[in-house]
C-alpha positions as CSV (number, residue, x, y, z in Angstrom):
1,X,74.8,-18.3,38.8
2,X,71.7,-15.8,40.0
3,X,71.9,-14.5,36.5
4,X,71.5,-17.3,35.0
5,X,68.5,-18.5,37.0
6,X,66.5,-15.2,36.3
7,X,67.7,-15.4,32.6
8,X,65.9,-19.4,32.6
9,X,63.1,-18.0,34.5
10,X,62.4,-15.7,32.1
11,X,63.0,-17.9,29.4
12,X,60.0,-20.0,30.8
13,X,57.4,-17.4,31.4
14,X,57.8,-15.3,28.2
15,X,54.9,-16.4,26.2
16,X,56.6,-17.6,23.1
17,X,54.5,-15.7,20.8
18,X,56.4,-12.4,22.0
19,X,60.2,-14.8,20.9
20,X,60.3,-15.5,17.5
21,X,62.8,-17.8,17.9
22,X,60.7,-19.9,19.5
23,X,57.8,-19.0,17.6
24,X,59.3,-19.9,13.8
25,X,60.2,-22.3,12.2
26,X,63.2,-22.0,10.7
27,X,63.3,-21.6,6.6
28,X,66.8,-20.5,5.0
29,X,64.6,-19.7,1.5
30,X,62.2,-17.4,3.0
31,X,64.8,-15.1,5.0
32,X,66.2,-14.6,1.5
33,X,62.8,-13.2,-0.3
34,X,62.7,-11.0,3.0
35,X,66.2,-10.0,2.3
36,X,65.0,-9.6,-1.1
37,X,62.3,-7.4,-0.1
38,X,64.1,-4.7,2.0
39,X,65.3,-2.4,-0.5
40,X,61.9,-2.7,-1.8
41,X,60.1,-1.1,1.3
42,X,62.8,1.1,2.2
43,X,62.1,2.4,-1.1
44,X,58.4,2.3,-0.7
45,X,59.1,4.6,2.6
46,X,61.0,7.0,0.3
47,X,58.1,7.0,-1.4
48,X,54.8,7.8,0.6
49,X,56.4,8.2,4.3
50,X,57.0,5.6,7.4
51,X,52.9,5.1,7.3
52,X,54.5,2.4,4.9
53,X,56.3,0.5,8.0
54,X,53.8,1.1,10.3
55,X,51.6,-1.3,7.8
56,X,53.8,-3.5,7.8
57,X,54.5,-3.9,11.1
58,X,50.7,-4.1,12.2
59,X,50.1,-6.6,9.1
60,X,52.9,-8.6,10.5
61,X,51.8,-9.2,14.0
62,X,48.3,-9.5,13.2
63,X,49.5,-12.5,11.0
64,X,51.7,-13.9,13.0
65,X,49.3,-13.8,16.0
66,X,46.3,-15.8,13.3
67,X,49.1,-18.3,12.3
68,X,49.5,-19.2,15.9
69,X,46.9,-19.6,17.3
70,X,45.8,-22.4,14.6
71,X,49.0,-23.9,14.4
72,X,49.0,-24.3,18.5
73,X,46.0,-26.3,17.9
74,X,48.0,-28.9,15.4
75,X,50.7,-29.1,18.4
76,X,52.9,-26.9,15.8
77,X,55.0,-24.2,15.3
78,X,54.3,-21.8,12.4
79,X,56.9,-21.3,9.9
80,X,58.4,-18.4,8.6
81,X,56.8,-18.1,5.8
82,X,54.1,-16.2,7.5
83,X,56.6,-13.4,7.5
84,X,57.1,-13.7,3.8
85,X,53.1,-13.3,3.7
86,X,52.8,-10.5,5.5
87,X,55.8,-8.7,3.9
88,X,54.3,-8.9,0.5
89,X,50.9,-8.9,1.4
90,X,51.2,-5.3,2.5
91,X,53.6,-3.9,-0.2
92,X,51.3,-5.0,-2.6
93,X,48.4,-2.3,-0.7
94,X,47.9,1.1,-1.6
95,X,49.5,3.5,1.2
96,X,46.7,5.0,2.0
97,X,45.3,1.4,2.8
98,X,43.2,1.9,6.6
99,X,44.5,-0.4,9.4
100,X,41.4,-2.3,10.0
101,X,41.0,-3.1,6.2
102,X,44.6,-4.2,6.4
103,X,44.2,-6.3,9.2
104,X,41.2,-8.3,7.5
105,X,42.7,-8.7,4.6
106,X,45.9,-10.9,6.1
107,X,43.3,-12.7,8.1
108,X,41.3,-13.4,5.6
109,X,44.3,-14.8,3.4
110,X,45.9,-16.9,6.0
111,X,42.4,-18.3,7.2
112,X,40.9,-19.8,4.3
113,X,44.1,-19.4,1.7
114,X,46.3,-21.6,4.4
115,X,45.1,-22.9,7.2
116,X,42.1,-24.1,6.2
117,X,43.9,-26.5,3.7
118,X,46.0,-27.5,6.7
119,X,48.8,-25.0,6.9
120,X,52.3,-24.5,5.1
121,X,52.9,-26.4,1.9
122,X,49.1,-27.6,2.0
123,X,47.7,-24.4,0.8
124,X,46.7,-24.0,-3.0
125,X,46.4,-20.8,-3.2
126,X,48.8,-17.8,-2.5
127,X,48.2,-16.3,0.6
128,X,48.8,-12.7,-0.2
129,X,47.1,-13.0,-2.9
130,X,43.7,-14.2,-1.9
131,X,44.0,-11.9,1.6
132,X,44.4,-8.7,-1.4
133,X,42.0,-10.2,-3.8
134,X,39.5,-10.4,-0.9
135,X,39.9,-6.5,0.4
136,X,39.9,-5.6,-3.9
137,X,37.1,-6.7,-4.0
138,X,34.9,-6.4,-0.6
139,X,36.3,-2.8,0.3
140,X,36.8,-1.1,-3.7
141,X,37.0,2.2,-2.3
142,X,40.0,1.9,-0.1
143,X,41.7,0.6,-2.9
144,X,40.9,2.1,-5.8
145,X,39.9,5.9,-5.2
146,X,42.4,7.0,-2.8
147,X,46.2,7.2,-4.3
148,X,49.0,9.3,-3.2
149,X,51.6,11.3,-5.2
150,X,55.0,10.3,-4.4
151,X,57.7,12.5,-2.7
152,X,60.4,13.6,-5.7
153,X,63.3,14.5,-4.0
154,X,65.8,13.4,-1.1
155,X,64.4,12.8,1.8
156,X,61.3,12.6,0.8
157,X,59.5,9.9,3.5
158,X,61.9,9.6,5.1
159,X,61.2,12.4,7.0
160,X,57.7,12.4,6.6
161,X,54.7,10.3,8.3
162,X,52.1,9.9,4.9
163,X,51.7,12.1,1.7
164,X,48.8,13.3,0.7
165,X,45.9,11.5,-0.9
166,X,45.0,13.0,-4.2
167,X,41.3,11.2,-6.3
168,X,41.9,8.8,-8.6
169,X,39.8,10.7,-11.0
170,X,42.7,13.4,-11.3
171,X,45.3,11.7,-10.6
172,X,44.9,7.6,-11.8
173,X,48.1,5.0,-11.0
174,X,50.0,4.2,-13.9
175,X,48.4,1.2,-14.9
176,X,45.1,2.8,-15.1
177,X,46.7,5.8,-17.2
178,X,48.2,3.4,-19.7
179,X,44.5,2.4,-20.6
180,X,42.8,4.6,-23.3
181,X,44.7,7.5,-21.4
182,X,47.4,10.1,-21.3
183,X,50.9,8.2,-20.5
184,X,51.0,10.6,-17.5
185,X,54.9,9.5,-16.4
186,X,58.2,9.1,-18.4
187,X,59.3,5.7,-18.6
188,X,62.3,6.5,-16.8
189,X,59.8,7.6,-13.9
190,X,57.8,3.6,-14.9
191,X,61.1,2.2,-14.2
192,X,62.6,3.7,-11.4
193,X,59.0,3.9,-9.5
194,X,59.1,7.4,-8.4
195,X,55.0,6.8,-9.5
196,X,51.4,6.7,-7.4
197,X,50.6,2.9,-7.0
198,X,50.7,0.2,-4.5
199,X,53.4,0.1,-2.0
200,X,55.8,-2.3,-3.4
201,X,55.0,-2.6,-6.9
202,X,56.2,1.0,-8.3
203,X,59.9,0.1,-8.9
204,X,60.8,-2.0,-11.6
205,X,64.1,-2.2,-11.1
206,X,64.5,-2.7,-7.4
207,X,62.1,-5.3,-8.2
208,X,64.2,-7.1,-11.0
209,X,67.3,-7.1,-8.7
210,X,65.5,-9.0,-6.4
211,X,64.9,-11.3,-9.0
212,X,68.4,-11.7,-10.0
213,X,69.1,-12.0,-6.3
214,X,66.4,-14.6,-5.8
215,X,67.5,-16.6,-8.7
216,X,71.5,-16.3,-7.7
217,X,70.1,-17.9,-4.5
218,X,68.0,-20.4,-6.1
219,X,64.7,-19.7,-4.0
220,X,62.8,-18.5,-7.4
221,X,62.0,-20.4,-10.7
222,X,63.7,-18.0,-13.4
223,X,61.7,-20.3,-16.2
224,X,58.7,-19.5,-14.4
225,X,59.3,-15.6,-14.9
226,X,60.8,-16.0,-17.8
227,X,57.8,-17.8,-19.3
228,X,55.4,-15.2,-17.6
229,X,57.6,-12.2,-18.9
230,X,57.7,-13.9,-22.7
231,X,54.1,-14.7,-23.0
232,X,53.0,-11.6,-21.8
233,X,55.2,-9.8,-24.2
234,X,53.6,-11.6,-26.9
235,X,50.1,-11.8,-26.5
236,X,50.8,-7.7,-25.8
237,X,52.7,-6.9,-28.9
238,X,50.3,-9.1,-31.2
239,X,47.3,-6.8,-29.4
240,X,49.3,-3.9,-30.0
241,X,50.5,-4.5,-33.3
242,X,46.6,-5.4,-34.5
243,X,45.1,-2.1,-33.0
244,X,43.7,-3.5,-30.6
245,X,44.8,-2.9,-27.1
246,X,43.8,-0.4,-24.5
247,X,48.2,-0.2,-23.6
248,X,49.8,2.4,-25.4
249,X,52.7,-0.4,-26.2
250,X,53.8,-3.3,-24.3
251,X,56.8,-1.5,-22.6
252,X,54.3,0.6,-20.4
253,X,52.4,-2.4,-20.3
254,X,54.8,-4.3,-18.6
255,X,55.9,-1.5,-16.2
256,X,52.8,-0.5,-15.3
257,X,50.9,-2.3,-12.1
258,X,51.6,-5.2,-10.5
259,X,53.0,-7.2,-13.3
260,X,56.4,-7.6,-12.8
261,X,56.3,-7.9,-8.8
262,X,53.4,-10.8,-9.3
263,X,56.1,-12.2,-11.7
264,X,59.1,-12.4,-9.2
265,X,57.1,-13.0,-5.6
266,X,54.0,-14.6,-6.3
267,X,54.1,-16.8,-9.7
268,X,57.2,-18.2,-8.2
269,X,55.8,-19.2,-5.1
270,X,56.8,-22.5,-4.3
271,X,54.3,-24.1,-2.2
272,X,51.5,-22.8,-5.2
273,X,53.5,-23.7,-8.1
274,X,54.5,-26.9,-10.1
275,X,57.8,-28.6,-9.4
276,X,58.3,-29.8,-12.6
277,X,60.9,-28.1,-14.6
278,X,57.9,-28.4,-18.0
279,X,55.1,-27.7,-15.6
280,X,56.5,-24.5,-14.6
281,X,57.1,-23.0,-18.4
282,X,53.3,-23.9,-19.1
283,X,52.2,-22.7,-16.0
284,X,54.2,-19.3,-16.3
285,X,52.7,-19.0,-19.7
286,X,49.8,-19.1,-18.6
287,X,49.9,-17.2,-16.2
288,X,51.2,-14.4,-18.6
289,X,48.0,-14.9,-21.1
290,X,45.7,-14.7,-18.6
291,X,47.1,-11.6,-17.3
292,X,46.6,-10.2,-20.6
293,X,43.1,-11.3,-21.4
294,X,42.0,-9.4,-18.0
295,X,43.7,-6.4,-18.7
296,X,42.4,-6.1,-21.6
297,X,38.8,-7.2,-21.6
298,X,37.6,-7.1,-17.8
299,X,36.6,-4.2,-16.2
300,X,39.7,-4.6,-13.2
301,X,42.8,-2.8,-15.2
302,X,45.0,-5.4,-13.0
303,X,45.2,-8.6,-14.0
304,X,47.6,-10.4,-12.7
305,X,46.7,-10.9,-9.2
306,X,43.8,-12.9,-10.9
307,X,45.6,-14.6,-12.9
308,X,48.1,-16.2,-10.7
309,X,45.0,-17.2,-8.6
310,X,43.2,-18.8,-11.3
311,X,46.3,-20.4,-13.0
312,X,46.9,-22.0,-9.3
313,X,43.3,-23.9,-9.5
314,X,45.0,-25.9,-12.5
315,X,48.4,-26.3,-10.9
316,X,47.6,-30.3,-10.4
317,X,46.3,-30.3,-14.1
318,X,49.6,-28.8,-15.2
319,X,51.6,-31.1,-13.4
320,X,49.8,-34.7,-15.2
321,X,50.2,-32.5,-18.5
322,X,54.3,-32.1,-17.9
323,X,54.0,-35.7,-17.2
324,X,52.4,-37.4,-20.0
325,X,54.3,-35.0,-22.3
326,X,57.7,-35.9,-20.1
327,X,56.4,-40.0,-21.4
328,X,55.8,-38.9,-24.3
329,X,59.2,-37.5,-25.4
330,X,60.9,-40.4,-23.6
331,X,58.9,-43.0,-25.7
């Protein structure tokens, strides 16, 4: 019976941002993109060292901490989403990324990408999007100059804190290298991700079992990725085929950058994206086109992260086009 009153006691003086059980709510859909995400980071630490967790780990409570503190003034709980946010907001940084620009960043994004639309399944934008677009932009050097070369061989991180930073003059991340450049890696190396780049996004096919994963469990839209993958494709190959792009072909154009981890985790974001079954094939192509037309004539070699946010402005657009064209088959 004593143990029992000291457990209640407890129960109700631990603040309940230090219990997440009491701190989420609950969301079935979201535990499986963090599920998804796992062998993503743990490969990411493989990569460029536990630094990697410790990012997350700090991105994670700083969000979780900004989340509540606006949702306590709705009378509300936040969601567990704002794991999800955090999760991909940081493996979408560069390793080298400082803490404090980190820490901004997912502030940033959950401020004025989330809350200030009025919280979860409000917001227009992605989240971890915006909060990366915003450090990409305000703090360039950060993320840009400073990439580190991968550990090869087994352990690799996972005995190590950080690898070494090497310029991006001398050593440039794939999707940079693939522009008017030397290849640099094997496509083997492209797919596998044993490449410099962001956290998350090296591993093309850790990230394409998570898509099949997140498909089997019907949390993402496989005609948005499809869509995104097959308009992509083409607007690459007709470049390509003409002379005309910076890629060396489409193939290292699609595994180099972000591309296919905006694909899977951002386009499909379900709160941002249409519902409609139409909507979502014109919105993933799109998305795809867009993506295309900044890498090949803006001065950012990534495009995608742009795209996805730019492509959300005209989300409610997309939605009265599926419609009319929905009427329009039916009459």
């Amino acid at each position: 019976m004593s143990t029992q009153i000291v457990t209640k006691q407890k129960n109700i003086i631990m603040p309940p941002i230090f219990n997440l059980k009491q701190l989420l709510r609950k969301q079935p859909m979201m535990r499986s993109v963090l599920v998804s995400l796992l062998p993503i980071m743990l490969f990411s630490i493989y990569l460029f060292g536990w630094r990697i967790l410790s990012v997350v780990i700090i991105v994670t409570i700083t969000g979780l901490i900004t989340e509540y503190l606006f949702e306590k003034q709705r009378q509300a709980k936040p969601t567990e989403s704002v794991l999800v946010t955090c999760f991909l907001y940081a493996l979408i940084l560069p390793s080298t990324i400082p803490y404090w620009t980190a820490i901004l960043g997912i502030v940033f994004g959950i401020v004025f990408a989330k809350q200030v639309f009025g919280g979860f399944g409000k917001n227009v934008f992605n989240p971890a999007l915006v909060g990366r677009c915003f450090v990409f932009i305000t703090f360039a050097g950060p993320m840009t100059n400073n990439w580190t070369q991968p550990f090869k061989t087994f352990p690799g991180g996972f005995v190590q804190w950080t690898t070494h930073a090497v310029d991006a003059v001398t050593k440039s991340t794939p999707i940079v290298a693939v522009k008017g450049e030397a290849l640099g890696h094997s496509y083997w190396e492209l797919f596998i991700g044993n490449i410099p780049g962001s956290m998350g996004e090296t591993s093309a096919l850790l990230i394409l079992i998570a898509a099949i994963y997140l498909v089997y469990k019907k949390v993402a839209s496989w005609q948005i990725m499809l869509s995104v993958i097959i308009s992509f494709v083409t607007l690459t190959t007709i470049f390509w085929a003409t002379g005309s792009s910076q890629f060396h072909n489409p193939i290292a154009a699609i595994l180099a950058g972000g591309f296919l981890f905006g694909t899977v985790f951002m386009a499909t974001d379900p709160v941002t994206a249409p519902k409609q079954t139409r909507a979502k094939i014109i919105y993933g192509i799109f998305i795809g086109i867009v993506a295309v037309i900044i890498r090949e004539f803006a001065l950012f070699p990534e495009g995608m992260m742009f795209a996805i946010l730019i492509v959300n402005t005209f989300v409610p657009l997309i939605d009265i086009a599926a419609k009319s064209l929905k009427r329009g088959v039916a009459a």
